[in-house]
C-alpha positions as CSV (number, residue, x, y, z in Angstrom):
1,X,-113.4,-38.4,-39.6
2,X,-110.0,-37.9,-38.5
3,X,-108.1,-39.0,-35.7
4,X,-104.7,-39.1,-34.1
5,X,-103.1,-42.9,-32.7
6,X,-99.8,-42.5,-30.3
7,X,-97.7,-45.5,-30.1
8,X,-96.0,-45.5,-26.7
9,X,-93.4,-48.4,-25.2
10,X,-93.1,-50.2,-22.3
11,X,-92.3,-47.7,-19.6
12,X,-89.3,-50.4,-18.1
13,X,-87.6,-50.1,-21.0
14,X,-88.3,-47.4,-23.2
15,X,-85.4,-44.1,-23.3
16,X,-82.7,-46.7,-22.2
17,X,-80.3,-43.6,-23.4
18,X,-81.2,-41.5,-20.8
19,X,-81.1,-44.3,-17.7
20,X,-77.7,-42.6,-16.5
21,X,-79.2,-39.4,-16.3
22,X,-82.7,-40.0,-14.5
23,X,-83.9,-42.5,-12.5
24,X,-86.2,-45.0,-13.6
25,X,-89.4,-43.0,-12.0
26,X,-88.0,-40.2,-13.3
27,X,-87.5,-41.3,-16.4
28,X,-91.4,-42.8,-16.2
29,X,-92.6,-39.1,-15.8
30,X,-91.0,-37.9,-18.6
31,X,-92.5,-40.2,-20.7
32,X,-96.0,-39.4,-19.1
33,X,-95.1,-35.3,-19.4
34,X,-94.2,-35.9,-23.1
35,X,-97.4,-37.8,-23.4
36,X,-99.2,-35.0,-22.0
37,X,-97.2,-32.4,-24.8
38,X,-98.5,-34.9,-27.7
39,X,-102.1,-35.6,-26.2
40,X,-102.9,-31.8,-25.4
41,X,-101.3,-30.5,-28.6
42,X,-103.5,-32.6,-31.2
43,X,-106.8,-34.0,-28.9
44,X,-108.9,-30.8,-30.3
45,X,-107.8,-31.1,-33.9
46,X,-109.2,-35.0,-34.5
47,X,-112.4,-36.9,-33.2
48,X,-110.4,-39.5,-31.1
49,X,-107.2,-39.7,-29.3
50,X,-105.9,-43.4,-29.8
51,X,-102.8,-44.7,-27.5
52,X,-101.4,-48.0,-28.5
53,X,-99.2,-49.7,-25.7
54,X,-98.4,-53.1,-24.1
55,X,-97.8,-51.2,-20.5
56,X,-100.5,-51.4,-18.2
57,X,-99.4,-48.2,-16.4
58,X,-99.3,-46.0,-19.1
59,X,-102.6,-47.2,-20.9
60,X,-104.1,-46.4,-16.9
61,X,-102.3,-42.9,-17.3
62,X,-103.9,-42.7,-20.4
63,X,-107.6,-43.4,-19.6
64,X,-108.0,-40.8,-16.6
65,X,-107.2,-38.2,-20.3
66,X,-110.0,-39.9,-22.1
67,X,-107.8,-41.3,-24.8
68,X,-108.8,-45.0,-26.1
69,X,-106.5,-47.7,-24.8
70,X,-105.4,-50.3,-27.6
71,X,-103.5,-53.1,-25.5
72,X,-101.1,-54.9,-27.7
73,X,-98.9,-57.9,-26.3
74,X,-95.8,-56.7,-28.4
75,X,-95.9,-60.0,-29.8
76,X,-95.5,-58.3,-33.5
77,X,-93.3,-55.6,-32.7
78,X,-94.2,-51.6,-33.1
79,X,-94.8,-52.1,-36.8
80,X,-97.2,-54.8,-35.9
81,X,-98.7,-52.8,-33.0
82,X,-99.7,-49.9,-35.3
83,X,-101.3,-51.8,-37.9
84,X,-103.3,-53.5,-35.6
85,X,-104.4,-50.5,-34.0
86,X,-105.4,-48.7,-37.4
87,X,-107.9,-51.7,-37.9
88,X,-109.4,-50.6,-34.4
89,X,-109.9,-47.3,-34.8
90,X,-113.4,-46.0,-37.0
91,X,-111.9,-43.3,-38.2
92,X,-111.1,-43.0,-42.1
93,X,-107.6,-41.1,-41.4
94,X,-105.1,-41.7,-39.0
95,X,-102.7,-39.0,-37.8
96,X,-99.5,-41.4,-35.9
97,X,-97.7,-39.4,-33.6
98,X,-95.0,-40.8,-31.2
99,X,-95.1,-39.7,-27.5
100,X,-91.7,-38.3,-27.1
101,X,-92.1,-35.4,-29.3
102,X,-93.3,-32.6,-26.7
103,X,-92.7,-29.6,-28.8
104,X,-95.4,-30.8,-31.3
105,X,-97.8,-27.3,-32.2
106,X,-100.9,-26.7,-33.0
107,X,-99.9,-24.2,-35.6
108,X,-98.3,-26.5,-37.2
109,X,-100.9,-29.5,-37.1
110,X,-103.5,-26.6,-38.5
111,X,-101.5,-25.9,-41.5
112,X,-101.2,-29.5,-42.6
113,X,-104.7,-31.0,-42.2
114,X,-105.9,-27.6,-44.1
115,X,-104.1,-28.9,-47.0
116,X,-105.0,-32.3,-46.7
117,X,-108.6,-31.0,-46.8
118,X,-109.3,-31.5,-51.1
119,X,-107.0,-34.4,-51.0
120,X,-109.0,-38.1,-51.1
121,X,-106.1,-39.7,-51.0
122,X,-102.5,-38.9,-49.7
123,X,-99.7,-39.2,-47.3
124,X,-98.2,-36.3,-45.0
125,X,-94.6,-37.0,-43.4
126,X,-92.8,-34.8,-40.5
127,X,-89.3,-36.2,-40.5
128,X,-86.8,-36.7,-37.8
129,X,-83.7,-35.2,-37.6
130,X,-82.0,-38.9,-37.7
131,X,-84.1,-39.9,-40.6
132,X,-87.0,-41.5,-38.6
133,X,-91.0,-40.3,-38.7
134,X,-92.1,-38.1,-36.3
135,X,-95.7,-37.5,-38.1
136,X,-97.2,-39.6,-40.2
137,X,-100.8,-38.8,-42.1
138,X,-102.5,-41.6,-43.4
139,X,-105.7,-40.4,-45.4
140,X,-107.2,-42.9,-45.6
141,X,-105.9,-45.0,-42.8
142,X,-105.0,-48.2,-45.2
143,X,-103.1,-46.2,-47.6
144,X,-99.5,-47.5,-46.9
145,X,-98.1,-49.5,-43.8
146,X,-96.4,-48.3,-41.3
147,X,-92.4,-49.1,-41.3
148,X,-90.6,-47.8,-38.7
149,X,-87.4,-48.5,-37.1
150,X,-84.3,-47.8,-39.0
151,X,-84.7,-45.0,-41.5
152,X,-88.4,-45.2,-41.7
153,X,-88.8,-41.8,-43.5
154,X,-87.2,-43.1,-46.4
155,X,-89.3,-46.4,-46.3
156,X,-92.8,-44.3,-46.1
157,X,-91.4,-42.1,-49.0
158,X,-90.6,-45.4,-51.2
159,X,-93.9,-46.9,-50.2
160,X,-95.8,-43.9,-51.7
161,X,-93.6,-43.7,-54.4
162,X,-93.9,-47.2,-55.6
163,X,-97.3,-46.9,-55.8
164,X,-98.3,-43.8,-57.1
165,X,-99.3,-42.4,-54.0
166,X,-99.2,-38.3,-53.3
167,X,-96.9,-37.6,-50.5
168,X,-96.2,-34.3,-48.8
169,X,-93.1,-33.5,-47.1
170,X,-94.0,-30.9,-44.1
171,X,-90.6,-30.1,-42.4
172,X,-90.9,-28.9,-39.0
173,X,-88.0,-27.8,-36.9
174,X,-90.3,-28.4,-33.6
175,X,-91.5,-31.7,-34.7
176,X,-88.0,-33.4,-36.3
177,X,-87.1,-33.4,-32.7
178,X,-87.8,-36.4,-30.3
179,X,-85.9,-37.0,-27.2
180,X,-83.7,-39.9,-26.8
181,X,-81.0,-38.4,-25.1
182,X,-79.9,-35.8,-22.5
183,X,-78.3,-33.8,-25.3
184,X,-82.1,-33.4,-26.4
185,X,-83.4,-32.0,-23.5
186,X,-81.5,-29.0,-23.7
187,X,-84.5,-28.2,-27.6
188,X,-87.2,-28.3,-24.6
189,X,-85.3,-26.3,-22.5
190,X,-85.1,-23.8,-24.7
191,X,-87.9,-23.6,-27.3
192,X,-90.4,-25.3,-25.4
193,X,-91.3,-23.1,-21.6
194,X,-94.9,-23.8,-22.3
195,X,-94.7,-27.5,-22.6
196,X,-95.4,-30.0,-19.9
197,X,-92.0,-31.6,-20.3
198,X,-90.5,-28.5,-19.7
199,X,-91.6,-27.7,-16.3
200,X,-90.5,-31.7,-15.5
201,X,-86.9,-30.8,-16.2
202,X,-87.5,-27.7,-14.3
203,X,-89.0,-29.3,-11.4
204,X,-85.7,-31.4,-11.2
205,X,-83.2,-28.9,-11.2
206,X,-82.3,-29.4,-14.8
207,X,-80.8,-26.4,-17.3
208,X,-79.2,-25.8,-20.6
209,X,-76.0,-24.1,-21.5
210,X,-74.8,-23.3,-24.9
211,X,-71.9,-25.6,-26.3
212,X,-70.5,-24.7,-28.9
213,X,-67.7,-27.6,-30.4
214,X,-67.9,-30.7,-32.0
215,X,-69.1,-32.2,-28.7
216,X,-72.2,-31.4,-28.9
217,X,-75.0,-28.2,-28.4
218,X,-75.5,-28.2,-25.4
219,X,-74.0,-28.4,-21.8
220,X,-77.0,-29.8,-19.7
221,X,-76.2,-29.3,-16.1
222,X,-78.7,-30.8,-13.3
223,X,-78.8,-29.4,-9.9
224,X,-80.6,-30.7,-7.0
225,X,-83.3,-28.8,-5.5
226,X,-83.7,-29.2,-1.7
């Protein structure tokens, strides 16, 4: 039995990068239209949908989808949170999937848990582009904890290395990206039209323009729409 746990944070604080950009409901929605990307693009390739949150509102956003709610008090930090939540859950593997990586695909999901299929024991990483975990296979669910924060690619690799424990590395240009700042809207803009979060920005005027110098990618313009 497989299934797929999303950590998500407090809505008041989380994608404090971004706070000069959109609003606070606006930044609320994206969070809930991310959710939406990462809910729809693995709820048909596991038996459960987990969400583990301290945030009332988005464990109610959660339940009209049908996902689980795991209510944490935050009192042991996300680390904490997630190993708490893979004692919950009754499935032997865990897939953890944060809910600010939109562009996450099917295709991609496919191709891993195919491989995992002969394997009774082993570990599957996506990273980040800045190092972090963007995917993270647990089969079975107890088979290293979870250490994120910092660069927590890096600590899952060392964890399975240290103890003898097969890990694959599945690089993924769609799934190294999460979106912490405005500079990272501008990947959904362009390689992700069929994504919830993309019709957001859309919705609020917001477009991407090519930028090429050492200031960045992209040139992310917003215009108001009357």
């Amino acid at each position: 039995m497989f299934s797929v746990l999303i950590p998500v944070s407090p809505l008041e604080s989380a994608k404090s990068r971004l706070k000069n950009f959109f609003t606070f409901e606006e930044r609320k929605n994206l969070i809930k239209n991310m959710l939406l990307d990462v809910y729809y693009g693995t709820k048909d390739l596991c038996d459960n949908v987990y969400i583990v949150s301290k945030d009332r509102e988005i464990l109610s956003f959660s339940e009209e989808l049908n996902m689980i709610q795991i209510y944490e008090d935050g009192s042991n930090g996300l680390n904490g949170a997630l190993c708490g939540a893979i004692n919950r859950i009754k499935e032997n593997s865990v897939m953890i999937v944060p809910a600010d990586v939109p562009l996450i695909r099917r295709v991609d999901l496919r191709e891993i848990i195919k491989k995992l299929e002969g394997d009774k024991e082993s570990v599957v990483i996506c990273p980040s582009r800045g190092g972090g975990t963007n995917l993270l296979i647990l089969k079975p669910k107890n088979i290293i904890k979870p250490s994120y924060e910092g660069f927590s690619f890096i600590k899952h690799v060392e964890q399975c290395n240290k103890n003898n424990i097969n890990v694959s590395i599945f690089s993924s240009f769609y799934m190294s990206i999460d979106i912490n700042t405005v500079e990272d809207l501008g990947e959904v803009l362009i390689h992700g039209k069929n994504t919830y979060t993309y019709k957001y920005l859309k919705e609020l005027g917001i477009s991407a323009f090519s930028k090429h110098s050492s200031a960045g990618r992209f040139e992310i313009i917003r215009k108001d729409i009357e």
